[in-house]
C-alpha positions, -999 to +999 in steps of 0.1 A: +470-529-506+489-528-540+496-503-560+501-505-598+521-488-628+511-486-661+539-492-686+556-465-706+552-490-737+515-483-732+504-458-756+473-433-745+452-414-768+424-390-764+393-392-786+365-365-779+357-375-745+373-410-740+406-419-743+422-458-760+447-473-744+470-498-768+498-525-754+516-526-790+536-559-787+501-576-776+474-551-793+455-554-765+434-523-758+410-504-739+388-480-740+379-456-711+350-432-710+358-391-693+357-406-656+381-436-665+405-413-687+406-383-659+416-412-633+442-430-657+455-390-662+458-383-622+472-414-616+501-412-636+510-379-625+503-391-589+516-426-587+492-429-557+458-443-556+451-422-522+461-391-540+444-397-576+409-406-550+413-371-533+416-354-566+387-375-579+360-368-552+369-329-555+359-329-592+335-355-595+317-343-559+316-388-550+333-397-519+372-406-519+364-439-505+342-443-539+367-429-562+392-448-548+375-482-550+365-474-589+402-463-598+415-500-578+389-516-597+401-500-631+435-509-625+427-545-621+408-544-649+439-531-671+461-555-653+439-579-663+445-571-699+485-567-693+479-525-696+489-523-661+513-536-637+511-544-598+541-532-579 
């Protein structure tokens, strides 16, 4: 199962509820609503999808299996649009 980093050249900024997500050299970006930016914020303190799921089912009372399979999905997603890395 990969895992993925997100670069430190990707810059993160909270808005309200959402946060933007900007690769400068590119200017590709991304916008994530309150779920999205509370996984992207456990992940990087985590560096663990397992971990970031655990975390996610306690607050947002879905199953870790669920939160898990959302965050992989995200990821992808940002790889997708070079925000993220697969290690």
């Amino acid at each position: 199962m990969p895992n993925y980093k997100i670069p430190e050249s990707i810059l993160i900024q909270s808005v309200a509820n959402e946060s933007v997500l900007l690769e400068p050299d590119s200017g590709n970006y991304f916008t994530l609503d309150e779920v999205g930016s509370r996984m992207i914020e456990l992940y990087k303190i985590n560096h663990s999808i397992e971990k970031t799921a655990v975390q996610m089912a306690c607050e947002f009372e879905v199953s870790e299996q669920t939160a898990g399979n959302d965050l992989r999905q995200l990821l992808e997603t940002m790889q997708q649009h070079g925000l993220a890395e697969q290690v």
